[in-house]
C-alpha positions as CSV (number, residue, x, y, z in Angstrom):
1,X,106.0,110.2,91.7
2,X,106.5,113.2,93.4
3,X,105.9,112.5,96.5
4,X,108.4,109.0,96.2
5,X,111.7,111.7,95.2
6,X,110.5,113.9,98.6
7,X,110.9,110.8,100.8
8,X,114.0,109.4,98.9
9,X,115.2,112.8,99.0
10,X,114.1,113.4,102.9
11,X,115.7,109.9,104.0
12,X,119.5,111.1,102.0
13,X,119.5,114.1,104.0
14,X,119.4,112.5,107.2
15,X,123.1,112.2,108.8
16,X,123.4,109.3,110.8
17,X,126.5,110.6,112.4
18,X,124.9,113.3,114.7
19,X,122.7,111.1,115.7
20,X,125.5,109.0,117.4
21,X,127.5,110.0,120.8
22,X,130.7,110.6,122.4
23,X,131.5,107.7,124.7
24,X,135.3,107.5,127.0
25,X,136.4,104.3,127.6
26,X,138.2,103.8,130.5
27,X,141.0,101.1,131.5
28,X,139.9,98.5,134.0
29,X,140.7,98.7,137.6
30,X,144.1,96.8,137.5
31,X,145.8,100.3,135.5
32,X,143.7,102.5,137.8
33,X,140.7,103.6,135.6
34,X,142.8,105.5,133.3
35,X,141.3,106.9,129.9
36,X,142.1,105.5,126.9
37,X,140.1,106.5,123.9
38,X,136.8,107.8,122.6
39,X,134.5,105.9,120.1
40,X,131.0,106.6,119.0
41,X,127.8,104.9,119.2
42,X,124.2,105.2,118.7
43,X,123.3,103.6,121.5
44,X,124.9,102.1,124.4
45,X,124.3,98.9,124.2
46,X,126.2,98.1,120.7
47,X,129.0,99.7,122.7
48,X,129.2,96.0,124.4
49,X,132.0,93.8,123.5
50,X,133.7,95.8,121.2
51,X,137.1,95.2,122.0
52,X,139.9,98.6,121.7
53,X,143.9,98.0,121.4
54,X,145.8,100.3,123.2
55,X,149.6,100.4,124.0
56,X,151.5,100.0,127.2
57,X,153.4,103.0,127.0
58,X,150.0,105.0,126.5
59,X,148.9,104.4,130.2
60,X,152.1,103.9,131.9
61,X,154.3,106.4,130.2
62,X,157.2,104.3,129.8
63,X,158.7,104.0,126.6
64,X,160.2,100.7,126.9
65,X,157.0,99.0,127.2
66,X,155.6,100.3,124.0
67,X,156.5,96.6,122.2
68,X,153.4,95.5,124.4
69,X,149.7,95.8,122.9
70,X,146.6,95.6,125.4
71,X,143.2,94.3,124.4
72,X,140.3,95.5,126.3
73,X,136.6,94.9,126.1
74,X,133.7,97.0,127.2
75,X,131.3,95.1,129.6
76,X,129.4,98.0,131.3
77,X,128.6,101.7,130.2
78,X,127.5,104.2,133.0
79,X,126.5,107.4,131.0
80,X,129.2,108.9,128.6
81,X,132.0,106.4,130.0
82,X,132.3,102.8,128.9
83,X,134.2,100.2,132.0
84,X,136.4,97.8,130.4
85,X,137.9,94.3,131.4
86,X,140.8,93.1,130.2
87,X,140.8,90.4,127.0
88,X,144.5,89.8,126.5
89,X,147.7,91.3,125.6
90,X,150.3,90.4,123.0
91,X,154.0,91.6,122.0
92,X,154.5,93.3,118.4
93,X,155.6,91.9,115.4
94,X,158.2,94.2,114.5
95,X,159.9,93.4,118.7
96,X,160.1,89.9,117.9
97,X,161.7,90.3,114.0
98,X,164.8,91.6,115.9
99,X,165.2,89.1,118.6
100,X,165.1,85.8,116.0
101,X,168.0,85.4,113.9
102,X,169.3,83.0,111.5
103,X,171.2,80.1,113.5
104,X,169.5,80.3,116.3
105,X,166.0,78.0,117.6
106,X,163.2,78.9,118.9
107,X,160.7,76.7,121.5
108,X,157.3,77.8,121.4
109,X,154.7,77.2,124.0
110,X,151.5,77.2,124.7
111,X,149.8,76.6,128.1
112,X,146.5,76.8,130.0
113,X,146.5,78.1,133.9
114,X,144.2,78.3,136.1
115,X,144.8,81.2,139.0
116,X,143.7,81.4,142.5
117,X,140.2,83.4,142.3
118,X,139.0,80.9,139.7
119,X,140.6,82.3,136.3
120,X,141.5,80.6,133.3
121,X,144.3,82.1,131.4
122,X,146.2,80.9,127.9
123,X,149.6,81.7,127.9
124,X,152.2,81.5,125.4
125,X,156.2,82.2,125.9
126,X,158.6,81.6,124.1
127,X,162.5,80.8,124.3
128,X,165.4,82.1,121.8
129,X,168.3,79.8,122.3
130,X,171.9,81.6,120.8
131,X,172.6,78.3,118.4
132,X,170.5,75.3,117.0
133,X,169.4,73.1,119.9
134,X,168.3,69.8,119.7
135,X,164.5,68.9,120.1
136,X,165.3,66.6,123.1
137,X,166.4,69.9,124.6
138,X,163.5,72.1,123.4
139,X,161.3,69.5,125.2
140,X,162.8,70.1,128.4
141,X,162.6,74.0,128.1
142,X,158.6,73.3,127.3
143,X,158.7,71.5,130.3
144,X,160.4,74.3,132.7
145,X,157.9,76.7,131.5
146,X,154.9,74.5,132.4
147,X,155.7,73.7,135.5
148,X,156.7,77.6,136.1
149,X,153.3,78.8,134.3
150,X,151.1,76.5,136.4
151,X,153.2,77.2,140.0
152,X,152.8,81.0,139.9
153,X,149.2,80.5,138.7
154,X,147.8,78.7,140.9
155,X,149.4,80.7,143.9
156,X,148.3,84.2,142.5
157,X,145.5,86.3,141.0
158,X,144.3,87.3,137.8
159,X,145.4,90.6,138.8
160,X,149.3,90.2,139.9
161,X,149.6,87.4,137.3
162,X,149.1,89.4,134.5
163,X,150.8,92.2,136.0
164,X,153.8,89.6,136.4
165,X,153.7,88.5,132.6
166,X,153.7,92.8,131.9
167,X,157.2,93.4,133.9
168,X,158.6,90.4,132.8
169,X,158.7,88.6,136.2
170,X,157.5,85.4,134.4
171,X,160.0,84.9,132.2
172,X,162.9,85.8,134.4
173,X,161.4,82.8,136.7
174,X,161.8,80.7,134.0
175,X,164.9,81.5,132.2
176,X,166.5,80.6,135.6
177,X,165.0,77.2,136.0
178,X,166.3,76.7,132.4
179,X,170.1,77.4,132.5
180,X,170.6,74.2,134.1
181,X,169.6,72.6,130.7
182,X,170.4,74.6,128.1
183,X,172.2,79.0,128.5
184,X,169.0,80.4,126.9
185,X,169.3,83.8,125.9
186,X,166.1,85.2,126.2
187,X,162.4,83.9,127.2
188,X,159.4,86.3,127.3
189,X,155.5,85.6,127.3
190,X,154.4,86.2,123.7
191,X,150.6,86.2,124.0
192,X,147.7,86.4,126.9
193,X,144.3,85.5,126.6
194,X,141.8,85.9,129.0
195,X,139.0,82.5,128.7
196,X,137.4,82.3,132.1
197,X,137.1,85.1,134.2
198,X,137.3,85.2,137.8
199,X,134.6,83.3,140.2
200,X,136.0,84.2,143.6
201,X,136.5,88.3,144.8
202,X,140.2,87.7,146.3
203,X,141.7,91.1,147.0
204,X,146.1,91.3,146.1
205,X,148.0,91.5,149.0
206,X,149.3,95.1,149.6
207,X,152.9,95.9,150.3
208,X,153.7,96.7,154.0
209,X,154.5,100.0,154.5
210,X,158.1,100.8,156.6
211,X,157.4,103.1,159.5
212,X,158.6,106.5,159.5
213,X,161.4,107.9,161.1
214,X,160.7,111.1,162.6
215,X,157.8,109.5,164.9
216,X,161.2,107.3,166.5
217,X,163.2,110.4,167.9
218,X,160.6,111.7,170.4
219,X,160.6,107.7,171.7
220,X,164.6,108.0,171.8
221,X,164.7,111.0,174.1
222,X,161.6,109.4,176.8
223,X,164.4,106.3,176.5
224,X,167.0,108.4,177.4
225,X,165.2,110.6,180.2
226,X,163.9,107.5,182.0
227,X,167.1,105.7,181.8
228,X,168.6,109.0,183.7
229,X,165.5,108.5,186.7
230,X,167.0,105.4,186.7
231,X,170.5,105.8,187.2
232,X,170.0,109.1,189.8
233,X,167.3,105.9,191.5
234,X,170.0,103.3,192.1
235,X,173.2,105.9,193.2
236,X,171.4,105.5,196.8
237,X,170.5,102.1,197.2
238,X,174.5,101.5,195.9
239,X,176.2,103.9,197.9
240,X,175.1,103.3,201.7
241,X,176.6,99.0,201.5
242,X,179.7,100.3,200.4
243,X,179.9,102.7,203.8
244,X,178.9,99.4,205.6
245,X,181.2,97.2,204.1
246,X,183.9,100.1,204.6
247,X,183.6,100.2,208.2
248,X,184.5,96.4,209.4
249,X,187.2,96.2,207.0
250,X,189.0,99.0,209.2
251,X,187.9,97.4,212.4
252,X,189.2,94.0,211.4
253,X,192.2,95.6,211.2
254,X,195.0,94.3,213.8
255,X,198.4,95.4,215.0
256,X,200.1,91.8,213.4
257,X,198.6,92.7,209.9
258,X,200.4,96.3,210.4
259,X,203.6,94.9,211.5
260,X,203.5,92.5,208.6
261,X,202.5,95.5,205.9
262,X,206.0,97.2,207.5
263,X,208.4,94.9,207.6
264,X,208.6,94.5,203.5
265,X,209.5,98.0,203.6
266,X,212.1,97.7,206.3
267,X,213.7,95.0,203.9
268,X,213.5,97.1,200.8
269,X,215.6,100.0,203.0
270,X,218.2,97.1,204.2
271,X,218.8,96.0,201.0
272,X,219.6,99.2,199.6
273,X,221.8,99.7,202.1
274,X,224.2,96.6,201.7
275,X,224.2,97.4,198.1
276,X,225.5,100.3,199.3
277,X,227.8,99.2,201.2
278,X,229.1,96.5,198.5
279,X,229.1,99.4,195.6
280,X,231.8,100.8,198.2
281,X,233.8,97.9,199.4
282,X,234.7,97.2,195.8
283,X,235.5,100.9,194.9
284,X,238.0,100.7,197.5
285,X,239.6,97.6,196.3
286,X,239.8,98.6,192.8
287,X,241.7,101.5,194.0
288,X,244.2,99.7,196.6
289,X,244.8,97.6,193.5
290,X,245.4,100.6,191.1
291,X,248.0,102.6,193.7
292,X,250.6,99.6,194.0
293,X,250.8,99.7,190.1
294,X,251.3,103.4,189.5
């Protein structure tokens, strides 16, 4: 008996706790490997598949995305850190309280897209309407979202899809292929899940980065000095035709064309002189006329 109460006693006195270990779990590569929390574990491998739910606003720092809730599942531990792939994401209950009111509809959908590297996604938006629409209506809102969904899916990855649901991309799209039915007032994607993950390694297009500026002025001034050799190259092939062309205009030159470049001027002189001559004639008339009155 009392060697059954030493083990009994031996086995309570165990703690199971410092037995387990620290592990970080990181974000996957689409939010750049940041950590996100700590967990323990005993071993590794129960580590895999347990699935963490972290905010927006923890990894990007942004307070207005805090509405948004991540799930991420670990797949592969290396050591004391735990790699994680994205499961889904999902709004928050209290964010969507305040956008539905009384007197006002709501369309619901749900959708499943398949992306360019081979992904298979379910989505679910939604659509708040300001009043009560009709369901003839609704159906065409469903509609615009489907073909929306499946056209942005199929032309992009995992990767910038879901990173296009995040910003709210998505739901701009589609709230602006619905305003020709119905004003809606708002449509977001509610929910994310993850089914299939990708079969083909398709890298996202990066953006093209602008040249800079300050490499352009040392280009400008080459410009400007070799347009300078230039101009100081032609002055010499220009100037010796004009000499030529110069020279047989004076020789061309005969004693009619002189005459004829004088005689305007002679003309000009006679003129002047009759009106003269007429400015006087009636001076002296006006005054023969004034004496006989006086």
């Amino acid at each position: 008996m009392a060697k059954a109460r030493a083990r009994t006693t031996s086995r309570k006195v165990k703690d199971r706790w410092k037995a387990k270990n620290w592990y970080t779990i990181l974000a996957p590569s689409l939010f750049n490997n940041v950590p996100v929390a700590e967990t323990l574990a005993e071993t590794p491998e129960s580590l895999i598949g347990r699935v963490t739910e972290v905010s927006l606003q923890d990894i990007t720092n942004d307070f207005r995305k805090s509405h948004i809730k991540l799930l991420f599942s670990v797949d592969k531990i290396e050591q004391n850190t735990a790699h994680t792939q994205l499961k889904g994401s999902l709004l928050t209950s209290d964010y969507l309280r305040r956008m539905i009111r009384r007197r006002k509809s709501r369309v619901d959908g749900v959708f499943d897209v398949e992306t360019r590297d081979g992904a298979l996604l379910r989505v679910k938006p939604f659509a708040i309407a300001e009043k009560r629409i009709q369901s003839s209506q609704k159906k065409l809102i469903r509609n615009v979202m489907k073909d929306v969904i499946s056209k942005e899916g199929k032309a992009k990855t995992l990767n910038s899809f879901i990173k296009d649901c995040l910003d709210g991309k998505t739901g701009s799209e589609i709230y602006k292929h619905c305003k020709i039915y119905y004003p809606v007032k708002r449509i977001e994607v509610n929910k994310t899940e993850i089914i299939r993950l990708p079969t083909v390694i398709i890298e996202d297009e990066k953006p093209v980065e602008k040249p800079e500026e300050k490499p352009q002025e040392p280009a400008k001034e080459e410009s400007e000095v070799s347009t300078e050799e230039e101009i100081t190259e032609e002055k010499p092939e220009t100037e010796p035709p004009a000499e030529v062309k110069e020279g047989p205009v004076e020789e061309e030159l005969t004693v009619e064309d002189l005459e004829k470049t004088e005689k305007p001027k002679k003309k000009t002189k006679a003129k002047t002189a009759t009106k003269k001559k007429t400015s006087t004639k009636k001076t002296a008339k006006k005054k023969k006329e004034e004496a006989p009155e006086s």
